[in-house]
C-alpha positions in Angstrom: 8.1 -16.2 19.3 8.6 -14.3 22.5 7.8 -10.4 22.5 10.1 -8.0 24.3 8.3 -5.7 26.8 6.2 -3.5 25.8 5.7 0.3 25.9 1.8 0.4 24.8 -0.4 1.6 27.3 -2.9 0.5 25.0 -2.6 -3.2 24.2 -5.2 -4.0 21.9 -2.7 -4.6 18.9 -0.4 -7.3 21.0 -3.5 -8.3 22.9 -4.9 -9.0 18.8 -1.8 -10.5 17.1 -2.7 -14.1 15.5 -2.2 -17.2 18.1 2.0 -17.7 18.0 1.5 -21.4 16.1 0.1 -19.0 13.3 2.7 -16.6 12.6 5.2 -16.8 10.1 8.8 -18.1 10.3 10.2 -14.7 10.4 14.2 -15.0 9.5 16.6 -12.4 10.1 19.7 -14.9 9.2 19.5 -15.9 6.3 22.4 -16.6 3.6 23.4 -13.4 1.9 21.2 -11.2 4.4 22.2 -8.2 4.8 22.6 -8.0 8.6 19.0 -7.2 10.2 19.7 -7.7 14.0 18.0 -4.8 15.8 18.5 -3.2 19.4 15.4 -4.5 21.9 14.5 -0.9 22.7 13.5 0.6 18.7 11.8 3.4 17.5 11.2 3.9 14.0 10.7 7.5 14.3 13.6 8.3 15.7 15.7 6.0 13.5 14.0 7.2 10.4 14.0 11.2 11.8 16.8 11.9 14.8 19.3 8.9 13.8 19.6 10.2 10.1 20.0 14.1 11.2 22.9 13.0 14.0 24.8 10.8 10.7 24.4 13.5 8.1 23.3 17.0 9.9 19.8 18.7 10.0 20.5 21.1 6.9 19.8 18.3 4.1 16.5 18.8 2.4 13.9 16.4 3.7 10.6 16.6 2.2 9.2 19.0 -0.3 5.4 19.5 -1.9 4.4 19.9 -5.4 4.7 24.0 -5.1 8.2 23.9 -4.3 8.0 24.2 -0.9 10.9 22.3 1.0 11.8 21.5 4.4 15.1 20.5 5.6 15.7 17.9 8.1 16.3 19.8 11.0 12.5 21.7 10.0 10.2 18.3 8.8 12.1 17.5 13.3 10.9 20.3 14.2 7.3 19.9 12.7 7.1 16.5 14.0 8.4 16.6 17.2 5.5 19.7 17.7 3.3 17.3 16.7 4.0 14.5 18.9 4.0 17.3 21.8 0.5 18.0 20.9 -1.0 14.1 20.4 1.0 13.5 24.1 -0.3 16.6 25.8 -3.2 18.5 24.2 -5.4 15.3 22.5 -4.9 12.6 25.0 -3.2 9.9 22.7 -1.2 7.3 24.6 1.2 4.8 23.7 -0.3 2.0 21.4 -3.7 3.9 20.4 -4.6 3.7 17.1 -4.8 7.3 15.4 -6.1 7.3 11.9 -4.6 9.3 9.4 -6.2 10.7 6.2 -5.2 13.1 3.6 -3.5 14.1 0.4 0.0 13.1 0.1 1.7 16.2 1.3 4.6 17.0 3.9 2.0 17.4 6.8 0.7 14.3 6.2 4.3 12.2 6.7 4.8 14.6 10.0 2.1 13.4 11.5 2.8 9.9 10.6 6.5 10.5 11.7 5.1 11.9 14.8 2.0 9.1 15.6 5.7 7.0 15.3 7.6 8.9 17.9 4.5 9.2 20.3 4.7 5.2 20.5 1.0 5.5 19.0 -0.1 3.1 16.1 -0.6 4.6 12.5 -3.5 3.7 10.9 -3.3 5.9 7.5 -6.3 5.4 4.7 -6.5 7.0 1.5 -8.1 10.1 0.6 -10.8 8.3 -1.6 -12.4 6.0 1.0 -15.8 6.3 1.6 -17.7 6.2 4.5 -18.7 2.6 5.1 -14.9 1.7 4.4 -13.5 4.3 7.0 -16.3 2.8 9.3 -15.3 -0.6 8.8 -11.4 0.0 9.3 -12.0 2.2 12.6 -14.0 -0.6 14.1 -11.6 -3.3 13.2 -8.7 -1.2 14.7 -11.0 0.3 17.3 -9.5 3.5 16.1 -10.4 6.3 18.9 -8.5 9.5 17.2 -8.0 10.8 13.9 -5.6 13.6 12.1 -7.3 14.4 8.9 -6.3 17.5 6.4 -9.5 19.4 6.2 -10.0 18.2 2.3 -10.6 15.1 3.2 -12.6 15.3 6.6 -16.6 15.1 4.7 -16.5 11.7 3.9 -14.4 10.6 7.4 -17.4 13.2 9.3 -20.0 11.3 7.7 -19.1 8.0 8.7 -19.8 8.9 12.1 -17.5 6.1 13.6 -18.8 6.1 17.7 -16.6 7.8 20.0 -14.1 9.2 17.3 -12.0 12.2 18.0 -11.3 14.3 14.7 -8.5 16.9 15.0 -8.1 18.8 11.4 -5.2 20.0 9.9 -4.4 22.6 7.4 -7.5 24.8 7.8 -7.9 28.0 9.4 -9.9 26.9 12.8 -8.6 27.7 15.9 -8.4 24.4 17.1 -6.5 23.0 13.9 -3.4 20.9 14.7 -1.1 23.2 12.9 -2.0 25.9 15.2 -2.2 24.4 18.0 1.4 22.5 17.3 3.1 25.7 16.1 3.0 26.6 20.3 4.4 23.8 21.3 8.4 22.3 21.9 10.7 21.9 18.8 12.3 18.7 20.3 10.3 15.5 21.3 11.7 12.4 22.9 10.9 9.5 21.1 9.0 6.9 23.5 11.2 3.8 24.3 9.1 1.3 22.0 9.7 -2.2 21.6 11.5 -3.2 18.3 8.3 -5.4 18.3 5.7 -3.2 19.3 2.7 -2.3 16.8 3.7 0.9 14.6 1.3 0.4 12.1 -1.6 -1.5 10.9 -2.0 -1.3 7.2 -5.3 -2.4 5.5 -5.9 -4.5 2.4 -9.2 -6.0 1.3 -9.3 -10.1 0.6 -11.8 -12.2 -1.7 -14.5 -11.5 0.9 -14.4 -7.8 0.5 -13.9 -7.4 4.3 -10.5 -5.7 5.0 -7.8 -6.9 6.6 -5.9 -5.0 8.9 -2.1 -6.1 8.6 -0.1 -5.6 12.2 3.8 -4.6 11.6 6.6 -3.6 14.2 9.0 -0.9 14.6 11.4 -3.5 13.2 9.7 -4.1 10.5 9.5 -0.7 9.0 13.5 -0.3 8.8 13.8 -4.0 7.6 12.1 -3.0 4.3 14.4 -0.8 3.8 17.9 -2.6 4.9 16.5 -5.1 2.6 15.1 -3.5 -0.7 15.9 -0.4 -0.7 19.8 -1.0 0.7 20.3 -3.8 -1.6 18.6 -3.1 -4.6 17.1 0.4 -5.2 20.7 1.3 -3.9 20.0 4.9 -3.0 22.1 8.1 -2.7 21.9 10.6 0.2 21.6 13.3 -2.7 18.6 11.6 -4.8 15.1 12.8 -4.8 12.5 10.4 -4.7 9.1 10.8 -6.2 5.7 8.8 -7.0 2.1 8.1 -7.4 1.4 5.9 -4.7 -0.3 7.5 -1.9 0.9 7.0 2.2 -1.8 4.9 2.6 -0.2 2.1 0.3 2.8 0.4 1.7 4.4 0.6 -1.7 3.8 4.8 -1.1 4.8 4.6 2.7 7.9 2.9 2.4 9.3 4.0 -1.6 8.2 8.0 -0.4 9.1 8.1 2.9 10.7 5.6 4.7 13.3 4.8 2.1 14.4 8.2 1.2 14.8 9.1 4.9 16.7 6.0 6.0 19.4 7.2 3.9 19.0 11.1 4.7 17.7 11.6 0.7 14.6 14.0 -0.2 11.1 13.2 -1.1 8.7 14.9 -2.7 5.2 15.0 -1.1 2.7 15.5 -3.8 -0.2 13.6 -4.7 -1.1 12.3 -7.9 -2.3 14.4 -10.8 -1.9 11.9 -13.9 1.4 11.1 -15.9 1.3 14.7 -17.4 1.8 15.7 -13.6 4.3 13.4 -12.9 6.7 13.8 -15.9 6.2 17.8 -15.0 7.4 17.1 -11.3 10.7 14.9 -12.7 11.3 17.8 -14.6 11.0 20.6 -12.5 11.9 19.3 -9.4 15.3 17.2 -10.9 13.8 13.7 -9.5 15.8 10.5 -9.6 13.9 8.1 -8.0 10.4 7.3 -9.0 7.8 4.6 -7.5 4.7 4.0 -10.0 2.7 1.1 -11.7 2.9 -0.1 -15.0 -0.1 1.7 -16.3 1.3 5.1 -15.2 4.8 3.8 -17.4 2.5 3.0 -20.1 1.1 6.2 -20.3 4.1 8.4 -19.6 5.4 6.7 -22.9 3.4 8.9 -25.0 4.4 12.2 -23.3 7.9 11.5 -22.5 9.0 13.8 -25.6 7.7 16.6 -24.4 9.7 16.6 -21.0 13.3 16.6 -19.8 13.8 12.9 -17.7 17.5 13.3 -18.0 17.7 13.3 -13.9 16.0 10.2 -13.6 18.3 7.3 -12.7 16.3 5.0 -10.8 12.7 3.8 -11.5 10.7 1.3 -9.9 7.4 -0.9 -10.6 4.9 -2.8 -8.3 1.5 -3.3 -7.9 1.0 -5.5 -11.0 2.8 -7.5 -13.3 5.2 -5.2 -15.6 5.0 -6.9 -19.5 8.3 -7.7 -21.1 7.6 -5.3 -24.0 6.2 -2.2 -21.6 9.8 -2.9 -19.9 12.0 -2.9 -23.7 9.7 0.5 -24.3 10.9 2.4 -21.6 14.1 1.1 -21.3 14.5 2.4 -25.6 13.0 5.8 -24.7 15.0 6.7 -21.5 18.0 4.4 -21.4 16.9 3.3 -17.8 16.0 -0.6 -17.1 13.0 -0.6 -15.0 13.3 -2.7 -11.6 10.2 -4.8 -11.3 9.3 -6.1 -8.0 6.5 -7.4 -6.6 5.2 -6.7 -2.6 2.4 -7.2 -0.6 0.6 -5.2 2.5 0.7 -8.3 4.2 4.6 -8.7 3.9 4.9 -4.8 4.2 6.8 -4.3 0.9 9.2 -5.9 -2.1 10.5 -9.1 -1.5 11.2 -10.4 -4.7 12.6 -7.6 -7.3 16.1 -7.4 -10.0 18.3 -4.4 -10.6 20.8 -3.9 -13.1 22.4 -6.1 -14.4 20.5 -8.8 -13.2 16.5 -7.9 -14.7 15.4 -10.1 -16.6 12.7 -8.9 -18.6 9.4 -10.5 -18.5 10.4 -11.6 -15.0 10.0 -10.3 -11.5 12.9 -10.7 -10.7 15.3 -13.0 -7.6 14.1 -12.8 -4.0 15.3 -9.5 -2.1 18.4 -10.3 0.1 16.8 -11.4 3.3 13.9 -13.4 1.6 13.7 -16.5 0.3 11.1 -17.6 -2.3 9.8 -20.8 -3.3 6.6 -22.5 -5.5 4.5 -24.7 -3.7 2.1 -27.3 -5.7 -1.3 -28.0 -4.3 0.4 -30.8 -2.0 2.2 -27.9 0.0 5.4 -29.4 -1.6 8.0 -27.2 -4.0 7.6 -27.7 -7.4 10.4 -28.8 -10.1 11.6 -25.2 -11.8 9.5 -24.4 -14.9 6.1 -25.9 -13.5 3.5 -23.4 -12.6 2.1 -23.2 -8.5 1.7 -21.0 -5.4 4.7 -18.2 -4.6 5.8 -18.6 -0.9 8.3 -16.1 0.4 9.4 -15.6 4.1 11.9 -13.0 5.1 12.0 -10.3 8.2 8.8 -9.2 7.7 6.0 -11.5 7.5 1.5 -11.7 7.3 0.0 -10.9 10.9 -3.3 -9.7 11.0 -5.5 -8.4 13.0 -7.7 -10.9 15.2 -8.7 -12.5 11.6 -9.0 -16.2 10.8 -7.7 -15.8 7.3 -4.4 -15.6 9.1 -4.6 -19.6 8.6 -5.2 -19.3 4.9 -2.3 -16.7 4.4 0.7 -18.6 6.6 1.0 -22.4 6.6 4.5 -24.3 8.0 5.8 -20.6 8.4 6.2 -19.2 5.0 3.8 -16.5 3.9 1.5 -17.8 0.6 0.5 -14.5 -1.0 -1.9 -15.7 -3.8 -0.3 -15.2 -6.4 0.7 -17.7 -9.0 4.2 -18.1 -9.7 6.8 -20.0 -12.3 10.6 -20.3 -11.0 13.0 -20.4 -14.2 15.9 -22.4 -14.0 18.1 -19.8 -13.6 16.6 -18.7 -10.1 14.3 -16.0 -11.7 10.1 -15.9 -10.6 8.4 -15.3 -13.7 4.4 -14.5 -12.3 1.7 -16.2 -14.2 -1.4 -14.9 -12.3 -3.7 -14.6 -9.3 -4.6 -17.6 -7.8 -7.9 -15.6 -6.3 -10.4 -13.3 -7.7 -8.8 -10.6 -6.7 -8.3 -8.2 -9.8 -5.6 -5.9 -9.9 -6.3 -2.8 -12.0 -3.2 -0.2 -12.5 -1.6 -1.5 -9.3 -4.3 -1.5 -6.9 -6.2 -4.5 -5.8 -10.2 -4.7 -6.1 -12.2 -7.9 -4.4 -15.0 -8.5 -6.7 -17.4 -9.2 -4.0 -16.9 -5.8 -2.2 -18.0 -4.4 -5.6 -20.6 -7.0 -5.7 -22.0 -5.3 -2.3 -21.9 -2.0 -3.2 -24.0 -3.1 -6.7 -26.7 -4.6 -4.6 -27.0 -1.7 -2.1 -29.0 -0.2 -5.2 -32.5 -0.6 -5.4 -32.5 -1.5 -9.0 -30.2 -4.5 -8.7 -31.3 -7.6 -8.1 -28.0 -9.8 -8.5 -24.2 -8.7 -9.4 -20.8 -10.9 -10.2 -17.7 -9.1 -10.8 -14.4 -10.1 -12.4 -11.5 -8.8 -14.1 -11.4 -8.5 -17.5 -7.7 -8.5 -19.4 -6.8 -4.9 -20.7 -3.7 -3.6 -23.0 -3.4 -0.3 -20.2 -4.3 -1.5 -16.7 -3.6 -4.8 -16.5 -7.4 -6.1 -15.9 -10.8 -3.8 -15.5 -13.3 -4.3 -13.4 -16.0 -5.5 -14.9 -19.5 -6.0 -13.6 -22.1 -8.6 -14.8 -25.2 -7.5 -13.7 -28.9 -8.4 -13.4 -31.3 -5.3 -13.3 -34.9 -5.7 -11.5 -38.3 -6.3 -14.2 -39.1 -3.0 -15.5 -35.8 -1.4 -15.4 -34.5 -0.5 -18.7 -31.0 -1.8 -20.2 -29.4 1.3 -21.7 -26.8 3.7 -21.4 -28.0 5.8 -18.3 -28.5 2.7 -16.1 -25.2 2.2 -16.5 -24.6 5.8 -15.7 -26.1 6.0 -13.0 -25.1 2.5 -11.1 -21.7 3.8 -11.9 -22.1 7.1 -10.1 -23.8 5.4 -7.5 -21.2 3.0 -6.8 -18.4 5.7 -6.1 -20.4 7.0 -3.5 -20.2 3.5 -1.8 -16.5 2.5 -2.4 -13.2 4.6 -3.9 -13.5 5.3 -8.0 -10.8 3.1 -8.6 -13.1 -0.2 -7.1 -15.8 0.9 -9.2 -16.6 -1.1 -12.3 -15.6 0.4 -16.0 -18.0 -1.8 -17.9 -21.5 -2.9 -16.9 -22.8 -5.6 -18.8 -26.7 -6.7 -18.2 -27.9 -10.3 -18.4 -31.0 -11.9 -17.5 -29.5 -14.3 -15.0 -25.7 -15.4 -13.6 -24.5 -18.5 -13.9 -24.7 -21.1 -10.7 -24.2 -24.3 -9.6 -26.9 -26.2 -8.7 -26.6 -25.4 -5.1 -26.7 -21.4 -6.2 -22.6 -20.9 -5.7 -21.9 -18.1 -8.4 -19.7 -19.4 -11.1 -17.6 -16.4 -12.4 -15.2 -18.6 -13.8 -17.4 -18.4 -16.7 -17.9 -14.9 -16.5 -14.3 -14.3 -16.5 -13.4 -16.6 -19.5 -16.2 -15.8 -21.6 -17.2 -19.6 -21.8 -20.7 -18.3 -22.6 -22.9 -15.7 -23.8 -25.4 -14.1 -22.1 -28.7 -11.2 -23.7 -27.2 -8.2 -23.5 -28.1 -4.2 -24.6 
């Protein structure tokens, strides 16, 4: 398709999108869509920030932290609009650089991604957990030049000693931190004249390879997810309070904590994630009535639910991995509330296949999101008859374009998006998932590529070889599991597994890091030495172990 003109100064993220014969058949007509044309000239910010505050007023609360700290619109403007002042005129950022963002969830955190959005800049936000090699790794991909970290996070960032990175802290008490130095400057910003498809973000996931993918979405893009979703089945209210455990630097965070809530001039709280205890506390004490979490996090909140008022939740809402028909009856019994399952991807930006109401059908993901359509390929490419397992393909608004990566070819084929996932259609029009189709392994809603684990294994002197795979489990869906073989000498007990454990978190985020380590004396392989962790995985065989 045919780009409007751009504002980026910067081009590398048009000058990087996949070849035009590779991107996906983006639709913004489909039947029962819910209206998605868009001006030329778009900026999210603004939409998201100045739009909302001239339809509703700037005395609304916006955005609040876990203290009880809130903001109203007409402040979180204010805050972000300084910002923007100071990335434009004190650090140099121009339109379409990259400017990484890293921190806890917290208030300052969405300013400065509301503001990276004004400035016509490209957001680039990572969790708080990444390690150095990752950060590395996703600032060369992007060739990310500037960086707005809280100072909590800034060691591990620091130590990754990406070339020619500009680090401005926030939330410390150094002279030159960004709170300071944006406290001096304008209240009110002017959003740059962006593009509706110019780069706002590029969002990273990690494929079966273990190398991450950078994911390139527009301006467009970011209120599409939420005309679609969010306006057609989340439904929200200008007086709800949303609230999760999803970080920024998931899509499912981004858009269910921040771009949903503010598309409809609702309230967020900013607060990041301290365990179900903490959560069930914040719904209480804060009066929350929307909430964004995984199924493990339901699973667990079961068993403290008595001991907290939930009475102001009315909305609640699960991605990241499959929800279970019985987790789904659990919850609805002990709170009255039906559960919307969806399913997303940071390829497609966020849900596109989700139920509501009325029309959940437990055990099911659900119907494709007004403005999607969904179907299940067979191995030919062709749809399957209803009832016969194959490949979910969904195209919509929003759609897979990475960053100058071949997989681009393996993700989008005759325009529809093919997101790995295996998929059953019922006769009556609902998807019912059956499983990945990769080895991905999705533990409590986050994804985990065996082989990056696999490389982090082998980056200790003790091991000589590593397979890992996902092992089914009642609480978080799968666990990593790590099938290991040790160099001679090295002794298979308890503290070996300790300490390749501890190890391992200092090369990739805790959550990537195996929770069982089992030792053998050799993998299984072909006879042309391909790993086979099928049989791993399905326990097919036995192998010595301590």
């Amino acid at each position: 398709m045919e780009l409007n003109r751009s504002a980026h100064v910067d081009t590398f993220s048009r000058d990087h999108l996949p070849a035009p014969g590779q991107w996906p058949d983006l639709r913004f007509d489909l039947p029962g869509s819910p209206g998605l044309h868009y001006p030329d000239r778009l900026n999210c910010g603004a939409e998201l920030l100045d739009a909302t505050i001239g339809r509703l007023g700037p005395a609304r609360p916006a955005v609040r932290d876990g203290a009880g700290h809130v903001w109203s619109y007409g402040e979180l403007k204010a805050n972000v609009d300084r910002i923007a002042h100071t990335l434009t005129t004190d650090l140099g950022v121009v339109p379409g650089d990259r400017v990484l963002l890293r921190g806890p969830t917290t208030p300052w955190l969405a300013a400065c991604w509301l503001a990276v959005m004004k400035a016509g800049a490209v957001a680039v936000t990572v969790l708080a957990a990444q390690r150095p090699g990752e950060l590395a790794a996703v600032c060369a991909i992007a060739r990310v030049r500037h960086a707005l970290c809280d100072t909590r996070s800034a060691d591990d960032l620091i130590k990754a000693a990406v070339p020619h990175l500009r680090i401005t802290l926030f939330g410390g008490d150094a002279p030159d931190d960004l709170l300071r130095r944006s406290a001096k400057k304008p209240t009110s910003y002017v959003a740059l004249d962006t593009s509706a498809d110019d780069v706002a973000l590029i969002a990273f996931t990690s494929g079966t390879t273990g190398r991450p993918k950078g994911c390139l979405h527009f301006h467009r893009d970011v209120l599409a997810i939420a005309d679609t979703f969010s306006a057609c089945v989340l439904r929200p209210h200008p007086d709800d309070l949303f609230a999760g455990s999803p970080p920024l630097g998931f899509t499912f965070g981004l858009g269910g904590l921040l771009v949903f809530p503010l598309r409809v001039g609702a309230s967020t709280l900013l607060a990041d994630w301290g365990g179900p205890a903490r959560l069930l506390s914040d719904v209480q004490r804060h009066r929350v009535s929307v909430l964004f979490t995984a199924p493990t996090a339901y699973r667990a909140m079961l068993g403290e639910l008595g001991a907290y008022d939930t009475s102001s939740l009315r909305r609640c809402v699960s991605a990241g991995e499959h929800l279970p028909a019985a987790l789904w009856h659990d919850w609805r019994r002990a709170t009255g509330l039906r559960v919307i399952n969806g399913i997303g991807a940071t390829e497609m930006l966020h849900i596109f296949i989700a139920a509501a109401d009325d029309a959940i059908r437990p055990g099911t993901t659900g119907v494709p999101v007004p403005g999607y359509e969904a179907r299940v390929l067979g191995p030919d490419g062709l749809a399957v008859p209803d009832g016969e397992p194959g490949l979910l393909a969904v195209r919509g608004p929003t759609g897979c374009r990475y960053l100058a990566d071949q997989r681009q070819a393996a993700y989008v084929r005759d325009g529809w998006n093919l997101t790995g996932d295996t998929y059953v259609r019922e006769p009556d029009g609902h998807f019912r998932y059956v499983a990945r189709a990769d080895d991905m392994i999705v533990s409590a809603g986050c994804n985990v590529a065996g082989p990056e684990v696999e490389e982090a294994l082998l980056r200790h002197p003790d091991v000589l070889e590593a397979a890992v795979v996902g092992r089914p489990d009642e609480r978080r869906g799968e666990i990593v599991v790590a099938h290991v073989v040790l160099r001679a000498g090295v002794p298979r007990t308890g503290e070996t597994v300790r300490r390749l454990r501890e190890f391992t978190k200092k090369e990739i985020v805790p959550y990537k890091c195996p929770r069982e380590i089992v030792f053998h004396d050799g993998l299984p392989r072909t006879p042309t030495g391909k790993l086979q962790r099928f049989r791993l995985r399905d326990g097919a065989l036995q192998f010595p172990r301590d």
